[in-house]
C-alpha positions in Angstrom: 27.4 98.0 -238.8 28.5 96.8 -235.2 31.0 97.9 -233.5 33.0 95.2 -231.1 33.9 97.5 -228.0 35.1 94.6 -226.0 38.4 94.6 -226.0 38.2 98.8 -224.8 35.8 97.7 -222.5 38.1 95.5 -220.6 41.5 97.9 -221.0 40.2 100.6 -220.0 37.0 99.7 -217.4 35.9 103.1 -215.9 38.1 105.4 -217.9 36.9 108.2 -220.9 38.6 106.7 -223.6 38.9 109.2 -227.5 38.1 107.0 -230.4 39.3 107.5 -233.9 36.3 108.7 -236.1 37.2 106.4 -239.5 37.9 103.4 -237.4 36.4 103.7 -233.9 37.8 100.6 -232.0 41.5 102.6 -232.1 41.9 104.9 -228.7 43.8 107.6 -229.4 43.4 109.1 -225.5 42.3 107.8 -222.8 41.9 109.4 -218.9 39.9 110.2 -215.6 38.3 113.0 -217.2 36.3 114.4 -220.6 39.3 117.3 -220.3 42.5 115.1 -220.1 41.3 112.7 -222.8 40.6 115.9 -225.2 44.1 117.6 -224.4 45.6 114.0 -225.3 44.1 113.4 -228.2 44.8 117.2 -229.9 48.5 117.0 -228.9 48.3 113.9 -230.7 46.8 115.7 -234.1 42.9 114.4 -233.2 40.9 118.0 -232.3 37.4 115.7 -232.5 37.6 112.2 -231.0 34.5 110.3 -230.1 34.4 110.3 -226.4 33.1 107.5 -224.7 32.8 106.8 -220.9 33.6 102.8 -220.5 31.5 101.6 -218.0 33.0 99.6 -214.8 30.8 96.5 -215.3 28.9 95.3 -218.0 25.0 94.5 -217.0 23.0 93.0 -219.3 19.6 94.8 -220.3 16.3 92.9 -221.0 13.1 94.9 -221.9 12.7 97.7 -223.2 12.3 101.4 -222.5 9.4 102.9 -221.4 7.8 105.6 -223.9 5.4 108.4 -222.4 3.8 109.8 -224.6 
């Protein structure tokens, strides 16, 4: 199932954002760093969000990754 990040993406453009783990387009913290988002989101009753660093641009990617093997 997809996930539409868009709307995060454009609130909160270079930011760590905490996402709800049953419905992860709700932010329930967002900071500069990993350890303000996690202190936010516990005080708020969330001790595991999904953390997620929105990037500051979007660039598309075409290809795809190269395997060694």
């Amino acid at each position: 199932m997809a996930i539409d990040l868009t709307e995060i993406c454009q609130n909160y453009k270079g930011l760590w954002v905490g996402l709800e783990k049953e419905d992860q387009q709700v932010v329930v913290a967002s900071g500069e760093t990993i350890r303000e988002v996690m202190d936010k989101a516990q005080k708020k009753g969330y001790p595991n969000p999904i953390l997620f660093k929105v990037p500051t641009e979007v660039i598309p990617f075409i290809g795809s990754p190269r395997i060694i093997v």
